[in-house]
Each structure stands twice: as structure tokens, then as C-alpha cells.
Backbone of each chain as ProteinMPNN parsed JSONL, in Angstrom:
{"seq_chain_A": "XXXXXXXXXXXXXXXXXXXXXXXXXXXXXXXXXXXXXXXXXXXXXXXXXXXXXX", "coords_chain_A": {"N_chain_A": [[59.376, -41.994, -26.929], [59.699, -38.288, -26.589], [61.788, -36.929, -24.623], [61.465, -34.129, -23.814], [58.974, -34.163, -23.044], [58.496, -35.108, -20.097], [59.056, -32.748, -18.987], [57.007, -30.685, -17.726], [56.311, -32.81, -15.626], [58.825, -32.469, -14.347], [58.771, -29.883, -13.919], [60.118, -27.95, -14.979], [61.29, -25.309, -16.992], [61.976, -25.125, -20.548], [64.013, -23.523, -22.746], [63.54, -23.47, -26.239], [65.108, -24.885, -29.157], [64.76, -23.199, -31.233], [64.543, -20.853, -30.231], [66.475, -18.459, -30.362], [66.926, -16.433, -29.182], [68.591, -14.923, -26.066], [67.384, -14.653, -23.11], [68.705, -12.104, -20.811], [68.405, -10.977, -18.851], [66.138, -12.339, -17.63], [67.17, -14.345, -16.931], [69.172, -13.568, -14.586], [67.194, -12.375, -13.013], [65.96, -14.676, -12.286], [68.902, -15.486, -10.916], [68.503, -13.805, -8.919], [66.41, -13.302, -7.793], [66.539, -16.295, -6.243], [68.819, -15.948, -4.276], [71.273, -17.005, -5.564], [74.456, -17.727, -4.847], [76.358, -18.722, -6.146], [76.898, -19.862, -9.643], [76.788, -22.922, -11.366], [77.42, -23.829, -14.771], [76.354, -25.66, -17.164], [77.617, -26.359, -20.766], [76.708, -27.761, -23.571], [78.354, -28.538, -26.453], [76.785, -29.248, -28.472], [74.554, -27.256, -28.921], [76.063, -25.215, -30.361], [75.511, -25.839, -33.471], [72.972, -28.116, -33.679], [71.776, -30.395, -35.61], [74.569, -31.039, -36.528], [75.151, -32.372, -34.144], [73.359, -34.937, -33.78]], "CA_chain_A": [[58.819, -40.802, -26.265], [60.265, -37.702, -26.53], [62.024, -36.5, -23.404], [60.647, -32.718, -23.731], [57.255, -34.765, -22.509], [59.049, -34.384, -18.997], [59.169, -31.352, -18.881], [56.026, -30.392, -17.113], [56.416, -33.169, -14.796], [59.613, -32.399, -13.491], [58.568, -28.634, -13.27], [61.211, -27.069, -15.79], [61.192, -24.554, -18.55], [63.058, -25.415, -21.388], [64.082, -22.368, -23.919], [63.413, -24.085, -27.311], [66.25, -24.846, -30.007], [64.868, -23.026, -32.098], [64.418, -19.748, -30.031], [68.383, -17.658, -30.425], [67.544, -15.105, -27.968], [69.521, -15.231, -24.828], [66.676, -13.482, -21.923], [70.049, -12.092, -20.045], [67.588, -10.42, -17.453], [65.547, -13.0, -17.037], [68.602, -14.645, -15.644], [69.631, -12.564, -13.398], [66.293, -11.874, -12.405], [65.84, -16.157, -11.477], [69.496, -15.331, -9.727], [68.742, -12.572, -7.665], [65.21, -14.375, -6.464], [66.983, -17.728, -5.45], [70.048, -15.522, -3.816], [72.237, -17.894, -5.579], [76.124, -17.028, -5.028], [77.166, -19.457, -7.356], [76.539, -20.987, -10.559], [77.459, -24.257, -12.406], [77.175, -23.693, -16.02], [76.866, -26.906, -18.025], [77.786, -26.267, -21.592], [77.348, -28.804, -24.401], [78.78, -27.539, -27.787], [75.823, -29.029, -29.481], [73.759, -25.73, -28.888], [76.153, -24.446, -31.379], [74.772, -26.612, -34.561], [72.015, -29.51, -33.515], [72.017, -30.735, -36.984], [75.815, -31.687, -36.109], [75.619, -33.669, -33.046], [72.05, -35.642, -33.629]], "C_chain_A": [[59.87, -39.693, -26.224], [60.149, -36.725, -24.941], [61.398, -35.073, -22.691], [59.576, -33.244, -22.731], [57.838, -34.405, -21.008], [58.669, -33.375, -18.13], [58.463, -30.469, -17.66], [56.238, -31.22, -16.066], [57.275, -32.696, -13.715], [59.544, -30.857, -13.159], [59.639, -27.809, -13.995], [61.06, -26.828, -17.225], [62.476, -24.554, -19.624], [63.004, -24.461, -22.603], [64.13, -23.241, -25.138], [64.238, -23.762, -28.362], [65.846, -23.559, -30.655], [64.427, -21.286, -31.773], [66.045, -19.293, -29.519], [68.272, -16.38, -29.713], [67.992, -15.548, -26.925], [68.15, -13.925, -23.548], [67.726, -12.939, -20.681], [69.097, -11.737, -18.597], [66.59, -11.127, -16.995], [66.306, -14.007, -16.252], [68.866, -14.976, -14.759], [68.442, -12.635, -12.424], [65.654, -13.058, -11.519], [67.17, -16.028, -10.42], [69.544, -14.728, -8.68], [67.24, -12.887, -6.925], [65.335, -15.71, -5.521], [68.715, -17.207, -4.302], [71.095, -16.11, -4.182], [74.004, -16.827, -5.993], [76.958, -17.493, -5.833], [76.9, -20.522, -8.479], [77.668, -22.177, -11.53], [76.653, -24.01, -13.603], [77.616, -25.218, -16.573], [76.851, -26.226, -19.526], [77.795, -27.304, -22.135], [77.66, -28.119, -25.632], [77.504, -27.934, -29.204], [74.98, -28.468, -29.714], [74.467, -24.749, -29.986], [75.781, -24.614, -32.789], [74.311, -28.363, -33.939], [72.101, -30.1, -34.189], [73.277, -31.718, -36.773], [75.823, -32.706, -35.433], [73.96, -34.15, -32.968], [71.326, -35.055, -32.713]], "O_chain_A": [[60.981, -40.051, -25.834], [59.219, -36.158, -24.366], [61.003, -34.906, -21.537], [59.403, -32.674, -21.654], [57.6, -33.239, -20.695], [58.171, -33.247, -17.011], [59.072, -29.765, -16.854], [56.454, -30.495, -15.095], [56.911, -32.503, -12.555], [60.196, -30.478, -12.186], [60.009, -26.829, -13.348], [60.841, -27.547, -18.2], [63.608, -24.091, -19.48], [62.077, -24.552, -23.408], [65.094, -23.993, -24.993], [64.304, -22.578, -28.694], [66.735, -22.709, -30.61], [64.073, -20.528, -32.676], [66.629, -19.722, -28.524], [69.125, -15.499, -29.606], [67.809, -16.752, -26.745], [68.237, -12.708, -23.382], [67.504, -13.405, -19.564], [69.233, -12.286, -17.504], [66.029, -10.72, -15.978], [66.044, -14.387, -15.111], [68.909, -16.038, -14.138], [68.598, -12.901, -11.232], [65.045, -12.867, -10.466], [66.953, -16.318, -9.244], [70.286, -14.889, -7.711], [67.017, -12.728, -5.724], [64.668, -16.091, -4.559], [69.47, -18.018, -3.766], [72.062, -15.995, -3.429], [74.424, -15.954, -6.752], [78.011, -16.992, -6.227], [76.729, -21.728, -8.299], [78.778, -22.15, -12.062], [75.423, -23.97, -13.567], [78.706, -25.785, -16.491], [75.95, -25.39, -19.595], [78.593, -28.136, -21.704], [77.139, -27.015, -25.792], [77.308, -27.378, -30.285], [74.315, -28.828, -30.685], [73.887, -23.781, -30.477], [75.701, -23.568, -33.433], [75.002, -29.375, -33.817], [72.758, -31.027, -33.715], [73.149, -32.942, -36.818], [76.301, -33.789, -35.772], [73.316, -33.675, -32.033], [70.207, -35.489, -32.439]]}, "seq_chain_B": "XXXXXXXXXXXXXXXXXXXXXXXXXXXXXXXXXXXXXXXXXXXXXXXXXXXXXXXXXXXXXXXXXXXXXXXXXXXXXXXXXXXXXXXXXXXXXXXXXXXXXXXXXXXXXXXXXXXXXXXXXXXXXXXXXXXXXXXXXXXXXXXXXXXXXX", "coords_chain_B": {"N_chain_B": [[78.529, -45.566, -36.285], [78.103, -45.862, -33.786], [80.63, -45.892, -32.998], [82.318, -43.885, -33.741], [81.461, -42.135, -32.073], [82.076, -42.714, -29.872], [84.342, -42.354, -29.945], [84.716, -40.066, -30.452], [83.838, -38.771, -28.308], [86.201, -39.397, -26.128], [88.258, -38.582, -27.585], [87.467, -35.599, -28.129], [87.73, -35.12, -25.404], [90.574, -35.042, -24.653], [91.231, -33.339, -26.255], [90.115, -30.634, -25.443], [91.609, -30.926, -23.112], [94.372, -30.206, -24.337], [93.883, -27.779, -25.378], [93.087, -25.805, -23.629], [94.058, -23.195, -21.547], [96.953, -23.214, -20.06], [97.271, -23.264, -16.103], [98.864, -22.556, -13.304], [98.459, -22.603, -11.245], [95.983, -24.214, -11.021], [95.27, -26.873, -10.707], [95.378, -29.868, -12.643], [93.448, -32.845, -13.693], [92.991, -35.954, -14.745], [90.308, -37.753, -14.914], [90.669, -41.284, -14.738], [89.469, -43.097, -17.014], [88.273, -45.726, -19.117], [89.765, -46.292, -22.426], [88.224, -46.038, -25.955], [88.556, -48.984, -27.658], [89.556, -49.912, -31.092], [88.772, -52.204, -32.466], [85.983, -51.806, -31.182], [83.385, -53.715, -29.59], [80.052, -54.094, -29.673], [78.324, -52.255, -27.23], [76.867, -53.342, -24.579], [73.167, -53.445, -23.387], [72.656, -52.485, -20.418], [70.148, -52.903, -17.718], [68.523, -51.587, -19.022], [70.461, -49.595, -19.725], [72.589, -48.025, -21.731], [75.511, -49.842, -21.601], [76.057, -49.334, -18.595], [77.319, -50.45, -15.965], [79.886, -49.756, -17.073], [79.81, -47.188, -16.815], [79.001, -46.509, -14.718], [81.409, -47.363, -12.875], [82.822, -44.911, -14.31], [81.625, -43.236, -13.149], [82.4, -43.589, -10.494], [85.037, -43.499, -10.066], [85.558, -40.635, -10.545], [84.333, -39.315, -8.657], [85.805, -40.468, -6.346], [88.509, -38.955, -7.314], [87.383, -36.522, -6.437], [86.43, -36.256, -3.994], [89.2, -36.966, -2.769], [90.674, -34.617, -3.272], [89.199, -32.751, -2.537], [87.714, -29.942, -4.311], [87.154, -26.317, -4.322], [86.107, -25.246, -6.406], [85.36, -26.364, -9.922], [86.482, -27.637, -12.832], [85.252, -28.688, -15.774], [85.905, -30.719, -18.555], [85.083, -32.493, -21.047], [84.348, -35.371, -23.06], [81.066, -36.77, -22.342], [77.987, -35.081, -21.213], [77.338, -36.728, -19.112], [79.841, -36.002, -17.436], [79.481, -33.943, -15.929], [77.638, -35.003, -13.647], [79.675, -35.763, -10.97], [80.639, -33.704, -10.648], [78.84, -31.255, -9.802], [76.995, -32.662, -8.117], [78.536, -32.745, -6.207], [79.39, -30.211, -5.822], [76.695, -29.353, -5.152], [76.834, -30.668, -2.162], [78.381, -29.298, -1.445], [78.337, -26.392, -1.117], [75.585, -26.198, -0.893], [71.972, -24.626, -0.946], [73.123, -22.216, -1.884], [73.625, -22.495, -4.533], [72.954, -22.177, -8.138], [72.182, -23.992, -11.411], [73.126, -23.275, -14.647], [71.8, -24.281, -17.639], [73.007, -25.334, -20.965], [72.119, -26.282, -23.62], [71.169, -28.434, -26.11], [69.666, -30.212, -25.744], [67.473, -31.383, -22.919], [68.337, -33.617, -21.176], [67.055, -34.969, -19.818], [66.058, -37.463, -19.403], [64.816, -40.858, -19.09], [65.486, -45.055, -18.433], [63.422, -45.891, -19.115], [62.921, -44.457, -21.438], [64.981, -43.929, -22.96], [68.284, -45.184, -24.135], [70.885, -43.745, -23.326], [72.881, -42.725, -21.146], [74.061, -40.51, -20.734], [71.783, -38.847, -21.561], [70.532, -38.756, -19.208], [71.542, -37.464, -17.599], [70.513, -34.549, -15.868], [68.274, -35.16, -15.059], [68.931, -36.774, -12.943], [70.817, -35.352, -11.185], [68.656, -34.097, -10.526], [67.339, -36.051, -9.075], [65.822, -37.382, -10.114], [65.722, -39.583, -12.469], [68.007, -42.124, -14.032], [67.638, -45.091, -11.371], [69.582, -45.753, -10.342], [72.086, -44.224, -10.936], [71.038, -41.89, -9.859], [70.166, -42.103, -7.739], [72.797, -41.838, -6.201], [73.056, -38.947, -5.733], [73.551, -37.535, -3.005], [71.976, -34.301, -2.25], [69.584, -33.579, -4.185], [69.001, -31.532, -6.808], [66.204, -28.842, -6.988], [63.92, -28.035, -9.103], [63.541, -24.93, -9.122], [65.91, -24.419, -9.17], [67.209, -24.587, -11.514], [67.898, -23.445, -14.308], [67.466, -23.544, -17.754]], "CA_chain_B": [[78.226, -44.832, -36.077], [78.546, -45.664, -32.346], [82.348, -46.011, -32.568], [82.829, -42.905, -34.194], [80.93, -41.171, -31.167], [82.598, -42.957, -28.171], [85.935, -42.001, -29.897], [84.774, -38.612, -30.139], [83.975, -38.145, -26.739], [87.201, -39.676, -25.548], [89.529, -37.451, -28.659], [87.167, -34.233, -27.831], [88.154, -34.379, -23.678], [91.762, -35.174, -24.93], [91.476, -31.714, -27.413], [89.398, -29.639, -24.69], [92.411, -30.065, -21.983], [95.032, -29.634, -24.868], [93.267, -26.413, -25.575], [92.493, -25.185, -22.5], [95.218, -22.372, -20.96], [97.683, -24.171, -18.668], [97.742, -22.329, -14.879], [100.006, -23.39, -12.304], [97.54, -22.311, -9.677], [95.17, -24.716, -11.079], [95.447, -28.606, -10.866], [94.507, -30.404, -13.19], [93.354, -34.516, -13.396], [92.828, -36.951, -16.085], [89.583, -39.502, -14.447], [91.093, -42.809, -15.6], [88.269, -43.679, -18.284], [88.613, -46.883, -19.952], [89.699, -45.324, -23.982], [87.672, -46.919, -26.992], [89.186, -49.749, -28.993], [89.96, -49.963, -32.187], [87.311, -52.457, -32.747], [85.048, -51.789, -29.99], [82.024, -54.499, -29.669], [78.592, -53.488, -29.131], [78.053, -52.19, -25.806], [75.711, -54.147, -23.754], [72.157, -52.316, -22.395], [72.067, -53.308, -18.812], [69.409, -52.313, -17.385], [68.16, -50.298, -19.463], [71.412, -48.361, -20.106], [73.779, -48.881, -22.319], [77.433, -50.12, -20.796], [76.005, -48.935, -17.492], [78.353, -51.088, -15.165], [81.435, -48.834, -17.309], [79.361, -45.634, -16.799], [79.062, -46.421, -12.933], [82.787, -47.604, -12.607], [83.601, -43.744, -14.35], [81.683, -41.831, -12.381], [82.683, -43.574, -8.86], [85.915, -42.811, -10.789], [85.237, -39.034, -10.675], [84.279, -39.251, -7.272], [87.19, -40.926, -5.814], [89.26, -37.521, -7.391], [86.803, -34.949, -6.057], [86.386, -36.764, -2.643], [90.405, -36.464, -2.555], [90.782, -33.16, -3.968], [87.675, -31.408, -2.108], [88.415, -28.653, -4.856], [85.937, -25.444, -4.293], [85.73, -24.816, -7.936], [85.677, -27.089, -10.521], [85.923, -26.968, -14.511], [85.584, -30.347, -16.842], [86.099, -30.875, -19.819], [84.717, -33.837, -21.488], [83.701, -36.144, -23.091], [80.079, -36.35, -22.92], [77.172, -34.921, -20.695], [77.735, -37.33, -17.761], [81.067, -35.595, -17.012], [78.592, -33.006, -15.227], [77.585, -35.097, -12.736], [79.917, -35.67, -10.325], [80.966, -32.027, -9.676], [77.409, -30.515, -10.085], [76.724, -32.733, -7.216], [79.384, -32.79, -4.87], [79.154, -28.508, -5.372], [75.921, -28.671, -4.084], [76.785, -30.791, -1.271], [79.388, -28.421, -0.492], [77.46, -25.006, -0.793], [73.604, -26.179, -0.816], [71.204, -23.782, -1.409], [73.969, -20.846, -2.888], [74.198, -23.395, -5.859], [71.992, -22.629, -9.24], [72.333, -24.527, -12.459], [72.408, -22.942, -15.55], [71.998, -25.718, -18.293], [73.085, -24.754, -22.066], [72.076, -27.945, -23.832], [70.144, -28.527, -26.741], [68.902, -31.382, -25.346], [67.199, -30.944, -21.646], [68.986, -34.245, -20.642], [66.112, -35.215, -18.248], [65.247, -38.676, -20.026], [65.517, -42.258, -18.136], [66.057, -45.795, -18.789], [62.235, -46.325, -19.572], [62.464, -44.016, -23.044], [66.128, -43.895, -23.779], [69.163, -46.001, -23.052], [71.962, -43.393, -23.03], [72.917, -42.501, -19.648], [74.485, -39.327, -20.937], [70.767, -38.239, -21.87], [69.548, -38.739, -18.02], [72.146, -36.549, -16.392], [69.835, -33.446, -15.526], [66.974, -36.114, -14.465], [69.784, -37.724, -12.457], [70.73, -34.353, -10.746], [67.151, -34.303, -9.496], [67.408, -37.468, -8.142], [64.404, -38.708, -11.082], [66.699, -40.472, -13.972], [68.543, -43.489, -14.161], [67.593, -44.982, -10.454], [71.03, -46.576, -9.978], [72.52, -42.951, -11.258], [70.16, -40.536, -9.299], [70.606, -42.514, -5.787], [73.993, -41.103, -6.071], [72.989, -37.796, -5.296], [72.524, -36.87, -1.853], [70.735, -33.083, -2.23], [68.861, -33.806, -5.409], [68.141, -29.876, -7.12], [65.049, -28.889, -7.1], [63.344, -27.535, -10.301], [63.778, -23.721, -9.338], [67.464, -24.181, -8.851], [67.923, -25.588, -12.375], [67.388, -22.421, -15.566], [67.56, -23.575, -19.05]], "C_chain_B": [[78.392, -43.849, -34.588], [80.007, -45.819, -31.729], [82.832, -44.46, -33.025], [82.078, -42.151, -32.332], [81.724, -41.794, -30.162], [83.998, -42.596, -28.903], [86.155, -40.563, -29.925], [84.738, -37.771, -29.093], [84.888, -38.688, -26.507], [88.26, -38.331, -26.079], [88.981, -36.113, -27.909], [87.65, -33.673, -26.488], [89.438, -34.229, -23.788], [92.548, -33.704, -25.35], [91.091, -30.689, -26.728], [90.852, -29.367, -24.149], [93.864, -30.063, -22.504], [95.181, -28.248, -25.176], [93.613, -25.276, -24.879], [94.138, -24.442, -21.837], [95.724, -23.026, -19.287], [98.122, -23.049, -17.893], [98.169, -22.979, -13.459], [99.165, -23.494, -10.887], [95.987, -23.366, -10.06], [95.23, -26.252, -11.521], [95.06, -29.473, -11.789], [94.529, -32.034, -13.796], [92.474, -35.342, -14.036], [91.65, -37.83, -15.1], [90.118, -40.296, -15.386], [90.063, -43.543, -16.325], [88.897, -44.814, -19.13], [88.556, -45.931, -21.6], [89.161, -46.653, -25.114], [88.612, -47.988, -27.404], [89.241, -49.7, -30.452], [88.517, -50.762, -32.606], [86.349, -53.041, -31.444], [83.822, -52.573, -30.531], [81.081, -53.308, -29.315], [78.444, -53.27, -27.801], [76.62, -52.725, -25.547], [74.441, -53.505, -23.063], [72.164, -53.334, -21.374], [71.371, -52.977, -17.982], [68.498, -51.249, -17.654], [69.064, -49.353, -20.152], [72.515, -48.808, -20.73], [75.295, -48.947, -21.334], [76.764, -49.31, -19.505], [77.186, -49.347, -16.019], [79.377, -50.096, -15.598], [80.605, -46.919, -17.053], [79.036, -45.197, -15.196], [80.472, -46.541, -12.347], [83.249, -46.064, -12.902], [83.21, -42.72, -13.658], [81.595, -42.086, -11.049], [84.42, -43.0, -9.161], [86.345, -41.483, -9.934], [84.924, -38.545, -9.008], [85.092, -39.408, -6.026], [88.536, -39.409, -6.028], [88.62, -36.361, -6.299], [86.926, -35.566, -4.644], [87.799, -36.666, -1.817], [90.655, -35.316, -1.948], [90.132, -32.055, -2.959], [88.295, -29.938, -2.763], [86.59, -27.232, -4.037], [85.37, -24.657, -5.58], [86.271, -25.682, -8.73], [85.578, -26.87, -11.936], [85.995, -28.513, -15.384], [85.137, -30.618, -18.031], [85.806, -32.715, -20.297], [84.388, -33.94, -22.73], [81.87, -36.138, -23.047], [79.487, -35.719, -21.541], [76.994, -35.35, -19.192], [78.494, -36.845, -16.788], [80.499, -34.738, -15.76], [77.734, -33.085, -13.713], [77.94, -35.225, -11.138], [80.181, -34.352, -9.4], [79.703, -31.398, -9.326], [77.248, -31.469, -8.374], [77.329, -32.729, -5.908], [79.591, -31.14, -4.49], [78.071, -28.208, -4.52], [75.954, -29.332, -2.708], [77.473, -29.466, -0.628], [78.538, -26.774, -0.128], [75.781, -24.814, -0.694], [72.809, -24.947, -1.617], [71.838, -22.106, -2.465], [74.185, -21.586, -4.138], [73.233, -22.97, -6.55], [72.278, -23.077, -10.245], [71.862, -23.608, -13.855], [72.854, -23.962, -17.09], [71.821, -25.055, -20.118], [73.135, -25.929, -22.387], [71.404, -28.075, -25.635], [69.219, -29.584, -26.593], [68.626, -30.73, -23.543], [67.9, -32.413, -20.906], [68.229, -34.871, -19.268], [65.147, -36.807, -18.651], [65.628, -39.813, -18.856], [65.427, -43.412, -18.824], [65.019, -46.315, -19.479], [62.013, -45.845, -20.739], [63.921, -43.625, -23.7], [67.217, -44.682, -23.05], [70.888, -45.241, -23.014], [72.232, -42.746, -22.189], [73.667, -40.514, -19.921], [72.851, -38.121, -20.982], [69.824, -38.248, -20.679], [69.993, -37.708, -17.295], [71.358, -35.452, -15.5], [68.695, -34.2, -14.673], [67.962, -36.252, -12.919], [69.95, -36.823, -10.964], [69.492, -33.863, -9.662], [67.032, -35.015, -9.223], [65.949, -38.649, -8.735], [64.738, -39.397, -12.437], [66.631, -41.558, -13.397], [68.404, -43.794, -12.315], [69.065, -44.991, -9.463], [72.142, -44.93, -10.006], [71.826, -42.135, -10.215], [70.336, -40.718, -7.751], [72.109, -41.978, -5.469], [73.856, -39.525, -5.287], [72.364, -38.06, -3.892], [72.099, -35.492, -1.517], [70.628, -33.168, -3.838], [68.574, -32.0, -5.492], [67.386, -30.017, -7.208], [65.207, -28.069, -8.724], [63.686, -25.756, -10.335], [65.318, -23.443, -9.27], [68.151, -24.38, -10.169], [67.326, -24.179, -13.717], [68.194, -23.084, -16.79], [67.508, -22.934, -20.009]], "O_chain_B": [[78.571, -42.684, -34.233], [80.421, -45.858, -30.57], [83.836, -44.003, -32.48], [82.965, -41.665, -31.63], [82.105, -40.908, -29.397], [84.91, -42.594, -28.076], [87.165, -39.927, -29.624], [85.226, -36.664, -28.867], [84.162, -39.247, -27.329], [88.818, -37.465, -25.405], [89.754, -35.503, -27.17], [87.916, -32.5, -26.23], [89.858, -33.295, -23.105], [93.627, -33.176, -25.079], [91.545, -29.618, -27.132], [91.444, -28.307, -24.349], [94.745, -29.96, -21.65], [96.239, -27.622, -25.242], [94.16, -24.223, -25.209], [95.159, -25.119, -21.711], [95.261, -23.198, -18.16], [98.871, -22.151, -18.275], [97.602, -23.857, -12.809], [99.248, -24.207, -9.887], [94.99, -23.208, -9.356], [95.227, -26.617, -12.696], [93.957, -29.91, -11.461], [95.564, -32.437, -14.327], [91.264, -35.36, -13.813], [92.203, -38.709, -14.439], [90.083, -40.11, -16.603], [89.932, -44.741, -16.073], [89.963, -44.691, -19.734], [87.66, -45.149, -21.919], [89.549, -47.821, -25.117], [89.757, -47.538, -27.446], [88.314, -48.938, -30.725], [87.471, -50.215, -32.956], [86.115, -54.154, -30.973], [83.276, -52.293, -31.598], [81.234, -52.162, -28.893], [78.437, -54.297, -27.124], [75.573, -52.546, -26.17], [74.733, -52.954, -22.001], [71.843, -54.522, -21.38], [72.064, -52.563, -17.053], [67.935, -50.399, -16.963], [68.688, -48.501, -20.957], [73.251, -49.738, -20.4], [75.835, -48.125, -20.595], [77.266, -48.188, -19.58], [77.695, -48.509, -15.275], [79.886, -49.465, -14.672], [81.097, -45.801, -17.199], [78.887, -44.098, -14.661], [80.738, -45.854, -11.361], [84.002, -45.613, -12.039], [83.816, -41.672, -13.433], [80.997, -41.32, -10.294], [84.907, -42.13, -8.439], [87.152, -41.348, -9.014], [85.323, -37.534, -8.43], [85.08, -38.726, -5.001], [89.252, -38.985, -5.121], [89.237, -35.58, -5.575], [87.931, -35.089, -4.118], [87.829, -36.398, -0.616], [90.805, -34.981, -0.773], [90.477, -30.899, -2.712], [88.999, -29.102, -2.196], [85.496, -27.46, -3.521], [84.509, -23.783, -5.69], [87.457, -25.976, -8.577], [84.757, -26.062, -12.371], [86.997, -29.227, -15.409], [83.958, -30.717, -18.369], [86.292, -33.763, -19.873], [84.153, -32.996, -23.484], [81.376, -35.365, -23.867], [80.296, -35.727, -20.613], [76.625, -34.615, -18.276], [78.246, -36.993, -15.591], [81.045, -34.856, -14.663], [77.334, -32.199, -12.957], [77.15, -34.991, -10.224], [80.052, -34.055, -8.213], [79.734, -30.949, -8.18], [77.435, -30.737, -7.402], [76.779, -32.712, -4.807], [79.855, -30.728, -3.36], [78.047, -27.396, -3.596], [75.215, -28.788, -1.887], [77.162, -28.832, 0.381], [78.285, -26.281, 0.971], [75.045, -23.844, -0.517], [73.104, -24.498, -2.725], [71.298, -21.343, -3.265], [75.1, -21.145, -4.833], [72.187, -23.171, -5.932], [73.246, -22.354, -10.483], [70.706, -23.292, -14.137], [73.997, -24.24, -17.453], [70.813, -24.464, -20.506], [73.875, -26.74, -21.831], [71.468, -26.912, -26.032], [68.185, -29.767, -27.235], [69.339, -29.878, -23.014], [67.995, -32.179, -19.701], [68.66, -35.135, -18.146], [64.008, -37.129, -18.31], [66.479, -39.693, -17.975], [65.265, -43.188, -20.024], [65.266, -47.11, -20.385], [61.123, -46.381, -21.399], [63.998, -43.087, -24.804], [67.247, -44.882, -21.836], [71.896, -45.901, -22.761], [71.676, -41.665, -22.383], [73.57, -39.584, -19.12], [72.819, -36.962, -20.57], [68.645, -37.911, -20.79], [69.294, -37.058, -16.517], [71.62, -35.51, -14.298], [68.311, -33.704, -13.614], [67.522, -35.756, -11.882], [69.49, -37.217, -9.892], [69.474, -33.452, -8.502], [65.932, -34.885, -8.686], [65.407, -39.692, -8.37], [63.912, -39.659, -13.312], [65.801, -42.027, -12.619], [68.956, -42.913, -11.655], [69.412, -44.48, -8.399], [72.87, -44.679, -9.046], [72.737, -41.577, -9.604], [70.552, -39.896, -6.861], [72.395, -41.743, -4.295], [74.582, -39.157, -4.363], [71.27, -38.537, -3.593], [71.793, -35.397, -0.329], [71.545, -32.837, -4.59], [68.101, -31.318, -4.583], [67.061, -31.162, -7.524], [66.223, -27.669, -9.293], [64.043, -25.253, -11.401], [65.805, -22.314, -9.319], [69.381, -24.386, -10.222], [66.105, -24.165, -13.878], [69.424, -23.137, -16.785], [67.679, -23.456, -21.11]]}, "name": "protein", "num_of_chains": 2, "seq": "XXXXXXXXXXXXXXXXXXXXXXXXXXXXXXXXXXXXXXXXXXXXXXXXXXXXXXXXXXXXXXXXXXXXXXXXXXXXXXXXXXXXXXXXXXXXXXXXXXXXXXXXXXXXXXXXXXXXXXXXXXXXXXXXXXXXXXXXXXXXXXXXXXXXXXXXXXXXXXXXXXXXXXXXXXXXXXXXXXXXXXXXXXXXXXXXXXXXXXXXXXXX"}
């Protein structure tokens, strides 16, 4: 089963590999409705080639 | 296939905090991770998860530092996906609701033990307190869904 399936359950929108825009203001626009003062950024480096890391 | 990857996540956290600009005003602390072997056996699924027992030992690990430490900002370099959990959750104990997640992944990392067995691939589930059960009971303020942008 692919995990995506999820998705809906757990209530979260997932920007799709294969869409390379960045919505900067949509963002902002989720930080400045949740008042959040501080974010945790997870980074994995396999967002920079998928292909690479399976 | 799977030796080349557990040596990559060990070499890659090794090469991150070689990398990474050394600041005197900023501490910084090796979790004691068991390092691959040479000829590493097959890791064991236990429960569902692979090597889970060594993936619970590293991130009480990780916990044992931060629980020390109580840093108010944290940065980690890893290894794989997992690395993410301890701080991610001990931030939001510390600041609650001022906490949001923003998750750069190509994977959404929200799988569990019932459709995959790598514990690295539950973390985000885990976070919400709906992954790996043994993993997710860890958290005490599970994020909610609007706290979490992908």
C-alpha cells in the first residue's frame, strides 16, 4: 500500500514530487493563521533527486 | 543494498557535522549510535519494524542528550529521517502551540508497521502520535494535522 493512501485520513496535504513550485505565500499565509512563532524544518536531501535515494 | 544504505546514513551524519560551520556558541553532540559493520547481518523485523529494539535504544539515546541539554534550538544532522523525532517533539513540548512543522520530504513519512517496515518511513505518522505504536506513544503533544505543511 502506498503510504500517500494516508493522506486523507490523517488530514494532510502533500505537495506532489512532481510539482517544483515552492507556494512561498501560501506558507506564510498557513503561518500567520496558526500564529506560529516557530518553525521546525525537516529537510531530507532526497527532494533534491528521488530517482537517487529510492 | 541494505549495507550500503545503513553505512550511508551513518558516513552522511559523519560528512553533515564535518561540513557544517564550527561555532563556539553552539554545542555540539554526537548520539552514541551503534556504527554499521563491515559485514552487517540482516536486521531482524520485530514487530513489524525492522531492528526496532536498535531504533528504540537510539532514540531513548537522543532523548537522554536533549533531556540533559534542554537546548531551545536545535539543528541535526543525520543519518536518516528518524533523527527528527526526538527534537521535533521535545520542541513542542517546550513551546506547544507556537510550534509548526514544515516537512521537505519527498516522501510524506506517515507510513506504519502494517504497510512498511522501516521506521524511518513512520516518523511524521509517529509525530502525530498514529505510526509505529511503540514509536508514537513516545510523544506526549502529538501535532495535529494543521500544525504540520508539506
Amino acid at each position: 500500500m502506498d503510504e500517500k493512501k494516508l493522506l486523507p485520513e490523517l488530514g494532510l496535504d502533500y505537495q506532489l514530487e512532481d510539482d517544483q513550485q515552492v507556494d512561498v505565500k501560501k506558507i506564510q499565509k498557513w503561518i500567520d493563521q496558526h500564529h506560529f512563532s516557530k518553525i521546525l524544518v525537516h529537510f531530507d536531501i532526497d527532494v533534491l533527486d528521488r530517482k537517487l535515494f529510492f | 543494498m541494505a549495507i550500503w544504505v545503513y553505512h550511508s546514513y551513518y558516513f552522511g551524519a559523519q560528512l553533515l557535522n564535518w561540513l557544517a560551520p564550527q561555532n563556539p556558541q553552539q554545542k555540539s553532540i554526537q548520539v552514541p549510535v551503534v556504527a554499521p559493520q563491515k559485514d552487517q547481518p540482516k536486521l531482524k523485523v520485530e514487530s513489524g519494524v525492522t531492528a526496532k529494539s536498535t531504533v528504540l535504544d537510539n532514540v531513548h539515546q537522543a532523548q537522554k542528550i536533549v533531556d540533559a541539554e534542554q537546548p531551545n534550538r536545535i539543528i541535526t544532522l543525520g543519518g536518516n529521517c528518524m533523527v527528527s523525532q526526538v527534537p521535533f517533539s521535545y520542541l513542542h513540548d517546550k513551546y506547544g502551540d507556537d510550534v509548526g512543522i514544515i516537512w521537505i520530504d519527498a516522501h510524506p513519512d506517515i507510513s506504519n508497521p502494517q504497510i512498511f517496515s522501516n521506521e524511518h518511513a513512520m516518523i511524521l505518522a509517529n509525530l502525530m502520535g498514529k505510526g509505529d505504536p511503540d514509536l508514537s506513544k513516545l510523544i506526549k503533544h502529538p501535532f495535529s494535522n494543521n500544525s504540520i505543511c508539506m
